[in-house]
C-alpha positions in Angstrom: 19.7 91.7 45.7 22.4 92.6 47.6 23.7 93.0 51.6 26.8 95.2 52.4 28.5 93.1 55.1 27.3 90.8 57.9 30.6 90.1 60.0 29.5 88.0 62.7 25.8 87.7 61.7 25.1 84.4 62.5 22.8 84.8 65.4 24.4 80.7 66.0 25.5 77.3 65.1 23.7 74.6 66.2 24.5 70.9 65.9 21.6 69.1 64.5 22.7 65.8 65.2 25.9 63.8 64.9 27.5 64.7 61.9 25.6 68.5 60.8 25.5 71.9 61.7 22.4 74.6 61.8 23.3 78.1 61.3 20.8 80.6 62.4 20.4 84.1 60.5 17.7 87.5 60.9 17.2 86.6 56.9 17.8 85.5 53.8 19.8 87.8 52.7 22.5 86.7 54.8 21.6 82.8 54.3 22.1 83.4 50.7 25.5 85.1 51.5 26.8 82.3 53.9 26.1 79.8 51.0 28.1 81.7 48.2 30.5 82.3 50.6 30.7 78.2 51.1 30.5 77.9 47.6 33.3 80.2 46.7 35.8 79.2 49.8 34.5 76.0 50.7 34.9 74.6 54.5 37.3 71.4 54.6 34.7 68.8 56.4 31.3 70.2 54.9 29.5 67.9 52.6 26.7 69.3 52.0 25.0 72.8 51.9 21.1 73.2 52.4 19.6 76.6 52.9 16.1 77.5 54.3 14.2 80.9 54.5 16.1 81.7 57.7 19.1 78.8 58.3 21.6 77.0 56.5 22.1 73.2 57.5 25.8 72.1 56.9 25.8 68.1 56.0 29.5 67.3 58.0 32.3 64.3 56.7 32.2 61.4 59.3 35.4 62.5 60.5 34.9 66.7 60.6 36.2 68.9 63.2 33.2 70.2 64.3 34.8 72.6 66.6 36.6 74.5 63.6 33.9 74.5 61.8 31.6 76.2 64.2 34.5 78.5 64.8 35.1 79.2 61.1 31.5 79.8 60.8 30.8 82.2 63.1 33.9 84.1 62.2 33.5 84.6 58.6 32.9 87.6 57.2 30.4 87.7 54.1 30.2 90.2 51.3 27.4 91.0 49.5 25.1 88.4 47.7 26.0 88.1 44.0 24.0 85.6 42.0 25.5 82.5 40.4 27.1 82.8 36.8 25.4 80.9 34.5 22.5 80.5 31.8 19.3 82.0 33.3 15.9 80.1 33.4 13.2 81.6 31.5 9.8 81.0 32.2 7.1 82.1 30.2 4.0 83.1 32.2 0.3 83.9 31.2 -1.1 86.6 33.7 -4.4 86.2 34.1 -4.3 84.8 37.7 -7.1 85.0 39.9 -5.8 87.3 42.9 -4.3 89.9 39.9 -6.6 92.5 41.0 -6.5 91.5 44.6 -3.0 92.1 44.1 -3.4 95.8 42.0 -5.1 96.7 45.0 -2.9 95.6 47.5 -0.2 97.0 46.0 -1.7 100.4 44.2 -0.5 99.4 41.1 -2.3 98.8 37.9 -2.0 94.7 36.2 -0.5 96.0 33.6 2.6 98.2 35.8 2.3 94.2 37.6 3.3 92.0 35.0 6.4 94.9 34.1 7.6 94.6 37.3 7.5 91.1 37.8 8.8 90.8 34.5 11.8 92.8 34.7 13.1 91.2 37.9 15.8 89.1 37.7 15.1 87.0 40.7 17.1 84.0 42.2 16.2 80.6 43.6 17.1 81.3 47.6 16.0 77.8 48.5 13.7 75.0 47.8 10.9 73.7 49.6 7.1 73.0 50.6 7.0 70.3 47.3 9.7 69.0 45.1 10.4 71.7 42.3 9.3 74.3 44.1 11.5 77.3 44.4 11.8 79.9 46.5 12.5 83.1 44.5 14.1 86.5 46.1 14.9 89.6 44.3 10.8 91.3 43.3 11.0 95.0 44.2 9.2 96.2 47.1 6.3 96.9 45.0 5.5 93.6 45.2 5.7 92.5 48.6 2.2 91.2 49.6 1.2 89.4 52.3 -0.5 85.9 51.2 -4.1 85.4 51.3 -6.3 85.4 54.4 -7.7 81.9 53.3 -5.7 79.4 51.8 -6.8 77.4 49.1 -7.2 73.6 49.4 -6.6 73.6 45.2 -3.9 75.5 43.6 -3.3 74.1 40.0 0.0 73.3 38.5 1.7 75.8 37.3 0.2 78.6 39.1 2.8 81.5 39.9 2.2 83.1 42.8 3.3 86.1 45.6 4.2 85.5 48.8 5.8 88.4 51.0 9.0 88.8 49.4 8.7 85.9 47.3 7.8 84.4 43.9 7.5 81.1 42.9 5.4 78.3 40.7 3.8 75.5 42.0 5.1 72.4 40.2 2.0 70.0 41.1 -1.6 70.6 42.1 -1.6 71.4 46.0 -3.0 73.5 48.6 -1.4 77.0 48.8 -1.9 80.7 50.4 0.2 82.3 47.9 -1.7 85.4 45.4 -2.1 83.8 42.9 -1.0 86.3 39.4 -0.4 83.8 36.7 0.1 80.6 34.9 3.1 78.4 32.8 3.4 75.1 31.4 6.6 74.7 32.4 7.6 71.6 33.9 9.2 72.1 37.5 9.6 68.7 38.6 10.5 65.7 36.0 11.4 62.5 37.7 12.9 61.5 34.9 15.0 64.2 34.1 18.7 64.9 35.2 18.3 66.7 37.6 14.4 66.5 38.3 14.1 69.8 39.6 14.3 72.4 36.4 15.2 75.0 40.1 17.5 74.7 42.6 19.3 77.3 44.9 21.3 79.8 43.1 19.7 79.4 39.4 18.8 82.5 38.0 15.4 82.9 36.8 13.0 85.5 34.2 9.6 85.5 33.7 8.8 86.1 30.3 4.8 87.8 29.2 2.9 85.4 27.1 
């Protein structure tokens, strides 16, 4: 996934509160850029970086110069996305879902030529959201892209990975959900007990792996 250059792209800052900052972008694309930007040349005064499908919300010091900061962040100039370095998160993944075929013929394509492209996407968690664990995943081709159902479940089971528009993802508890629903894992997104709970969190790099 990648974006050439965004400039001033930030379509604005916003103060959400006393001590944080809402920047507003046309997509993710550029959310995801603004955070590895933040991440690589870090702001003096920002705490805290959370991004969303369209906004990032900067988490200020006590004592930050908001002024600057809005300044710096509507000046800065992002490159394109790259993902995070680091180990990536493999997730095997039954596909036997029960909107498969829904999604064949949504998309044209057969459930086999499905689970290849899902499989061979190295996808990225944008941002996290909706229940704890779950993650947000960019990077499916085109192919892919499918709207969400026309009638939500009230019961999607744990587990269940699922296509939404441009995004992947697996729900980590039983819940209500519109996503199509292609497959299944047993691996645990969300461990209380585990440091950190969530096994996802933005910028982790992530496989799906045919069992």
């Amino acid at each position: 996934m990648g974006i050439d250059r965004y400039g001033t792209a930030a379509r604005g800052v916003l103060a959400y509160g006393e001590e944080a900052l809402l920047v507003e972008f046309a997509d993710v694309a550029a959310v995801m850029s603004l955070r590895a930007s933040l991440r690589h040349e870090p702001v003096r005064g920002v705490e805290e970086v959370v991004p969303a499908a369209r906004t990032l919300l900067l988490r200020l010091a006590p004592d930050a110069d908001i002024d600057r900061i809005t300044e710096q962040l509507r000046s800065r100039e992002l490159a394109a996305y790259e993902p995070e370095i680091g180990a990536v998160v493999e997730i095997p993944v039954t596909y036997d879902g029960a909107d498969l075929t829904d999604v064949a013929e949504l998309t044209g394509l057969s459930t086999a030529a499905i689970v290849d492209a899902h499989t061979d996407s190295e996808l990225s968690v944008a941002f996290c959201g909706f229940a704890p664990g779950f993650g947000y995943l960019v990077g499916l081709p085109e192919s892919l892209h499918v709207p969400r159902r026309s009638e939500p479940r009230t019961k999607v089971p744990a587990g269940a990975v699922g296509l939404a528009g441009e995004f992947t993802g697996v729900y980590p508890r039983e819940s209500p959900g519109g996503w199509q629903l292609i497959g299944r894992t047993d691996v645990t997104l969300w461990d209380a007990d585990r440091d950190p709970p969530a096994l996802l969190r933005p910028g982790t790099r992530v496989r799906f792996r045919q069992t």
